[in-house]
C-alpha positions in Angstrom: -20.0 -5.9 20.6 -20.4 -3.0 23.0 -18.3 0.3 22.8 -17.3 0.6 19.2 -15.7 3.5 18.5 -16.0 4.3 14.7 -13.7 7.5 15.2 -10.2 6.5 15.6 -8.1 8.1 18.6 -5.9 11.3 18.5 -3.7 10.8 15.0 -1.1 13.3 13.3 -3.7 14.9 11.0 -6.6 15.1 13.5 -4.0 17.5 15.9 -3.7 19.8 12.7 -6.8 19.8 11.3 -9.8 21.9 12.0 -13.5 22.1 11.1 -14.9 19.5 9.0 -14.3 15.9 10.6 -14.1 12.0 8.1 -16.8 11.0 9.8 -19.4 13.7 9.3 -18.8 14.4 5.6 -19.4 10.5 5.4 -23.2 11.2 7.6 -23.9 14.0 5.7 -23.4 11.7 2.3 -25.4 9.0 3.6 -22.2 6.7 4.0 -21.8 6.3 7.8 -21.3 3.9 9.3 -19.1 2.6 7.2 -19.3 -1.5 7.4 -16.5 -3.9 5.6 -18.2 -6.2 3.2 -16.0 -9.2 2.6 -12.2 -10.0 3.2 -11.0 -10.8 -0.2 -7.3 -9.2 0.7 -4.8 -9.9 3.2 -2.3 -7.0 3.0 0.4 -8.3 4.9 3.5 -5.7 6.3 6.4 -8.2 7.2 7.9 -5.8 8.2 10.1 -2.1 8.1 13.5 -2.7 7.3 14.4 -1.3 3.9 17.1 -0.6 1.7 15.8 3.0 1.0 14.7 6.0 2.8 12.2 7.6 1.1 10.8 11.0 1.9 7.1 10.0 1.4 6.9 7.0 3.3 4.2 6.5 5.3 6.0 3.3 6.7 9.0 5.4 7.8 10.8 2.2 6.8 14.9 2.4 6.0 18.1 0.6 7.0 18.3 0.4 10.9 14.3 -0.3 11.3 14.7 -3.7 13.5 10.6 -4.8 13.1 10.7 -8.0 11.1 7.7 -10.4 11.1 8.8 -13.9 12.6 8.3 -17.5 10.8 5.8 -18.0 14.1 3.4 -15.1 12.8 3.8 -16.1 9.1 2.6 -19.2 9.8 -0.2 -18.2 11.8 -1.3 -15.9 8.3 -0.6 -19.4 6.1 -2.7 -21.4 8.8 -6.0 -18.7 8.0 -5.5 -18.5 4.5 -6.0 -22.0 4.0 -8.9 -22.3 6.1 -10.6 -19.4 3.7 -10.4 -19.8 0.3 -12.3 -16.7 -0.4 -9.2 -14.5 0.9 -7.8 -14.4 -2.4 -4.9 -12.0 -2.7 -2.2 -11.8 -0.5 -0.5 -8.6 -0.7 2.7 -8.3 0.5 4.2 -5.3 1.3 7.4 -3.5 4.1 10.0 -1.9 4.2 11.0 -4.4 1.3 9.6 -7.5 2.1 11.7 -9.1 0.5 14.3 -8.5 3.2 12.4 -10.2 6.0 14.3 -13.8 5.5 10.8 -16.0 5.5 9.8 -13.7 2.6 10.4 -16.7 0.0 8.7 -19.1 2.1 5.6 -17.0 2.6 5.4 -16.5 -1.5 5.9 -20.1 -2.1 3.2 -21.4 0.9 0.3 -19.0 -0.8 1.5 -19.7 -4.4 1.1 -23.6 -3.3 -2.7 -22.8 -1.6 -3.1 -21.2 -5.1 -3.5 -17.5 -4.0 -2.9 -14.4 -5.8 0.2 -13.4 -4.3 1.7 -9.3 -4.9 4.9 -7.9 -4.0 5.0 -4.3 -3.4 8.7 -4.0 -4.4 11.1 -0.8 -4.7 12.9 -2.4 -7.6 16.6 -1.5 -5.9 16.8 -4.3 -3.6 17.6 -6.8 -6.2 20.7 -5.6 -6.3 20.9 -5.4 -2.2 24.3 -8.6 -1.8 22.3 -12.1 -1.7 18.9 -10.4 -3.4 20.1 -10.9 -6.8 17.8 -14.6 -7.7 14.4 -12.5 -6.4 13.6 -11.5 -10.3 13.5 -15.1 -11.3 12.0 -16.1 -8.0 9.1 -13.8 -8.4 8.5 -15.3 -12.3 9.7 -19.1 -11.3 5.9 -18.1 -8.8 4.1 -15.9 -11.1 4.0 -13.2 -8.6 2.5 -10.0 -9.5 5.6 -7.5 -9.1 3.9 -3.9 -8.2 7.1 -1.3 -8.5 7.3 2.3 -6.8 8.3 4.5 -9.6 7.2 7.9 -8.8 7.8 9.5 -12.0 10.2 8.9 -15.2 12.0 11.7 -15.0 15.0 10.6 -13.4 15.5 14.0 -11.0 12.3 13.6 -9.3 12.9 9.9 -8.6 16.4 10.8 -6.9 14.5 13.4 -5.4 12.2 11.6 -3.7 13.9 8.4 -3.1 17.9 8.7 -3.1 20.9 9.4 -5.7 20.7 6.6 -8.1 17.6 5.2 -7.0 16.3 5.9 -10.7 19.1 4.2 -12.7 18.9 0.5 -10.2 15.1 1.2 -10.8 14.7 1.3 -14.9 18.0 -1.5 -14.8 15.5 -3.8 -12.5 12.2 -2.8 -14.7 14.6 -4.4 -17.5 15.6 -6.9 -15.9 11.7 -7.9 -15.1 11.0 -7.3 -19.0 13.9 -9.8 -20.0 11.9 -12.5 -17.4 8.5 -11.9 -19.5 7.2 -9.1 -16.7 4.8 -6.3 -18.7 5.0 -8.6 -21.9 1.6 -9.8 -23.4 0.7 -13.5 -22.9 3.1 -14.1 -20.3 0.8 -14.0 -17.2 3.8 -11.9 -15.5 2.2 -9.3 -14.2 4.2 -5.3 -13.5 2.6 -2.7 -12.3 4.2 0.9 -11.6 2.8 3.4 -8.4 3.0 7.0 -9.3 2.2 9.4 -5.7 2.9 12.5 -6.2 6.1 14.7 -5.4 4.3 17.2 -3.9 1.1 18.1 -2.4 -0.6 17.6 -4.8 -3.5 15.0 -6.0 -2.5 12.6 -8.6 -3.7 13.4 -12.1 -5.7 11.1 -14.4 -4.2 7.5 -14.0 -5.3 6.5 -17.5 -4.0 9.8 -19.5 -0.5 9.0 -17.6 -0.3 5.9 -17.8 0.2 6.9 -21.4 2.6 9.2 -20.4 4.1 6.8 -18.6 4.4 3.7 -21.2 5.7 6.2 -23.9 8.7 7.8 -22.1 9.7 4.3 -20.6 9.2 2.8 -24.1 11.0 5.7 -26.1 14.1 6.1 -23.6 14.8 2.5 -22.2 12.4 0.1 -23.9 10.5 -0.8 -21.1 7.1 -2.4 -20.9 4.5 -2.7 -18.0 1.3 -3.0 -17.6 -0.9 -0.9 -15.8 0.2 2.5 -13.3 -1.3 3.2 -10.6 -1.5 6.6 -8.8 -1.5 6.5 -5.0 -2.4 9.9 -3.2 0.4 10.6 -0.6 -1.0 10.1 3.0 -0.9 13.0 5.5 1.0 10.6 8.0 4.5 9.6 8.8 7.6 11.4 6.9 5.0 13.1 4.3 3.1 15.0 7.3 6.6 15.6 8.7 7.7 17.6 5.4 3.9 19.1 4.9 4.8 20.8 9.1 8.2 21.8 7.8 7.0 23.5 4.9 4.2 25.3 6.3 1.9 23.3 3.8 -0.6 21.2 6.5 -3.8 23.0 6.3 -3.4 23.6 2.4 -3.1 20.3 1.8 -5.8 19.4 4.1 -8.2 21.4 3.0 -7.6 20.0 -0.4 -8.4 16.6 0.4 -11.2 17.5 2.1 -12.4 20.1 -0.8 -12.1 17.1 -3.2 -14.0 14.3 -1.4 -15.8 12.3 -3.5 -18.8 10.7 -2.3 -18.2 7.4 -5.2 -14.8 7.3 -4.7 -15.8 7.1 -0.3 -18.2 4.1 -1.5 -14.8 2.1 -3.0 -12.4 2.2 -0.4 -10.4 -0.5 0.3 -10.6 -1.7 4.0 -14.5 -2.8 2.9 -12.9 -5.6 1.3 -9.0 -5.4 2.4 -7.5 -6.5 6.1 -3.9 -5.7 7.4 -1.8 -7.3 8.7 1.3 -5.5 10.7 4.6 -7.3 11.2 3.7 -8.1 14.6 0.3 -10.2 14.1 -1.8 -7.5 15.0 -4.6 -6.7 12.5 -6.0 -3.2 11.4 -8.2 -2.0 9.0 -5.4 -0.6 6.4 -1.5 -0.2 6.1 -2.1 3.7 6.9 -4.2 3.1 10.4 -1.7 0.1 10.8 1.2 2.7 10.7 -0.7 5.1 13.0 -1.5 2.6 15.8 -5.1 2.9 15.2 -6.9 -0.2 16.3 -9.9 -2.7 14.7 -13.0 -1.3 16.4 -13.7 -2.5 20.1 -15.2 -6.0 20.5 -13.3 -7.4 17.3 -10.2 -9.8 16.9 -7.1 -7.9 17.6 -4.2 -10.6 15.8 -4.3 -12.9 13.3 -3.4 -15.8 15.9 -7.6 -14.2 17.3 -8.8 -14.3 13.4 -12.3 -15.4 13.2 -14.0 -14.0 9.4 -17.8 -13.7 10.3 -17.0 -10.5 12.7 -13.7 -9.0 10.5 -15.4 -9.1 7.0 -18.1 -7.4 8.4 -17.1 -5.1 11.0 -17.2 -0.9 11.4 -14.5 0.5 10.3 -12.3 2.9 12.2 -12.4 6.8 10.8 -10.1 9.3 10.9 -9.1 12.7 9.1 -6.4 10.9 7.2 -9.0 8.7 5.5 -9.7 12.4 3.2 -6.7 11.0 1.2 -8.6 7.9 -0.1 -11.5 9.6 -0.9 -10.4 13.0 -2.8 -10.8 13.3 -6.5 -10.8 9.7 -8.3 -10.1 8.2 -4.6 -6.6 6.5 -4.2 -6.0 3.0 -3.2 -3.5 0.6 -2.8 -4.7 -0.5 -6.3 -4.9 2.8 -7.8 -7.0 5.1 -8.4 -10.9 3.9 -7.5 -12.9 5.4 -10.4 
């Protein structure tokens, strides 16, 4: 491969943000270049139409968003997944993916090669008109149902994410909980993602999660399993709120005054590949969202997918990347310490 670039082009962040660059902090840590070292996840966006409009998302998914993956593409993903066993989570995520209409067929194809299969869900579209079987579909296939639910208090969930977004969100936890989901010995597995409202890091995932299972236990007598806190990405509708409020640079600088060398050593893309709606392949949701390209030389789409040069290929910087690696790091798994 000739011509790698390791720093991505021109994003958001990088046209706001002065002084201390990803890619040097990374150097001057002894962490550069930084290589993938397997491809255990697929994370696959099928694609941006959504139900909601949320004011962090970095997808800028909602309503009128046309970008759906096709059943051509899908079963271009199904063909590579076979072929490698050792890609062994598929992680599904949108808009809400479970709008795209090859959604079910996508679960059912990996649940049948016998891969872990997650659905990033927002909870309300089960009650979107013809949704209403997913909860049973999702246990019927022991999916692992990961659920945005930004906080328990019910004004910072409407907040964030709509009038009445927090009442269809604790009725579909409940609904999940009726099913076996959060319940010991079921093998249903719930997970809740806290990001912040603000710009702010996350706090301590542990201390609240306890937080977290009390309140939802207490007020509606809902279980889950595990939370996980995501730290909001300076890209997308959250950058467009951080320029409106004057806040850029503050927050900037407080991702990049919290980097964390052990939290830089965890990140995801060294063992996660994305997928975008249309076929093309990037080295996480957030790049994917940004338009930033796999490194020169590499397999651009999945229909190009070949796993010797992808699980072990540079990986594209760029300032956003500070959000992954401040504090206890964030992930699309939580946090990474």
């Amino acid at each position: 491969m000739k011509n790698i670039p390791l720093v991505a082009p021109t994003s958001p962040a990088d046209l706001e943000t002065k002084g201390t660059s990803f890619p040097q902090t990374l150097s001057d840590h002894g962490l550069s270049p930084l290589i993938a070292k397997d491809i255990r996840s697929l994370q696959i966006n099928i694609g941006k139409l959504c139900n909601q409009t949320c004011s962090h998302c970095h997808v800028d998914a909602g309503p009128t968003r046309t970008e759906n993956m096709t059943l051509d593409t899908i079963k271009a993903i199904l063909s590579v997944v076979k072929k490698h066993p050792s890609i062994a989570t598929i992680d599904i995520t949108g808009g809400a993916p479970e709008m795209n209409p090859h959604f079910e067929f996508l679960v059912e194809e990996c649940r049948a090669l016998e891969r872990k299969v997650i659905d990033r869900c927002n909870l309300t579209v089960f009650f979107v008109k013809g949704k209403s079987q997913l909860p049973m579909f999702l246990a019927k296939h022991q999916v692992e149902v990961v659920a945005s639910l930004p906080c328990y208090s019910q004004d910072n969930v409407d907040q964030q994410r709509g009038k009445g977004v927090f009442d269809r969100s604790i009725a579909a936890l409940q609904q999940l909980n009726q099913l076996g989901y959060g319940k010991e010995g079921t093998g249903l597995i719930l997970n809740l993602v806290y990001n912040p409202l603000g710009s702010n890091l996350p706090p301590q995932q542990h201390k609240l999660e306890l937080d977290y299972k009390h309140e939802l236990r207490t007020q509606f007598g809902i279980e889950f399993n595990q939370l996980l806190t995501i730290t909001n990405m300076p890209i997308s509708r959250f950058l467009d709120d951080l320029r409106r409020t004057g806040q850029m640079d503050a927050y900037m600088d407080l991702l990049i005054n919290n980097f964390n060398a052990d939290s830089a050593d965890r990140v995801m893309c060294r063992t996660l590949l994305s997928v975008g709606w249309d076929g093309r392949l990037y080295d996480c949701d957030f790049h994917q969202m940004l338009d930033i390209p796999l490194a020169d030389g590499l397999p651009q789409t999945i229909q190009e997918f070949q796993f010797q040069p992808l699980g072990n290929r540079p990986i594209v910087m760029a300032q956003h990347c500070f959000g992954c690696t401040a504090g206890a790091g964030s992930s699309c798994g939580g946090s990474l310490l």
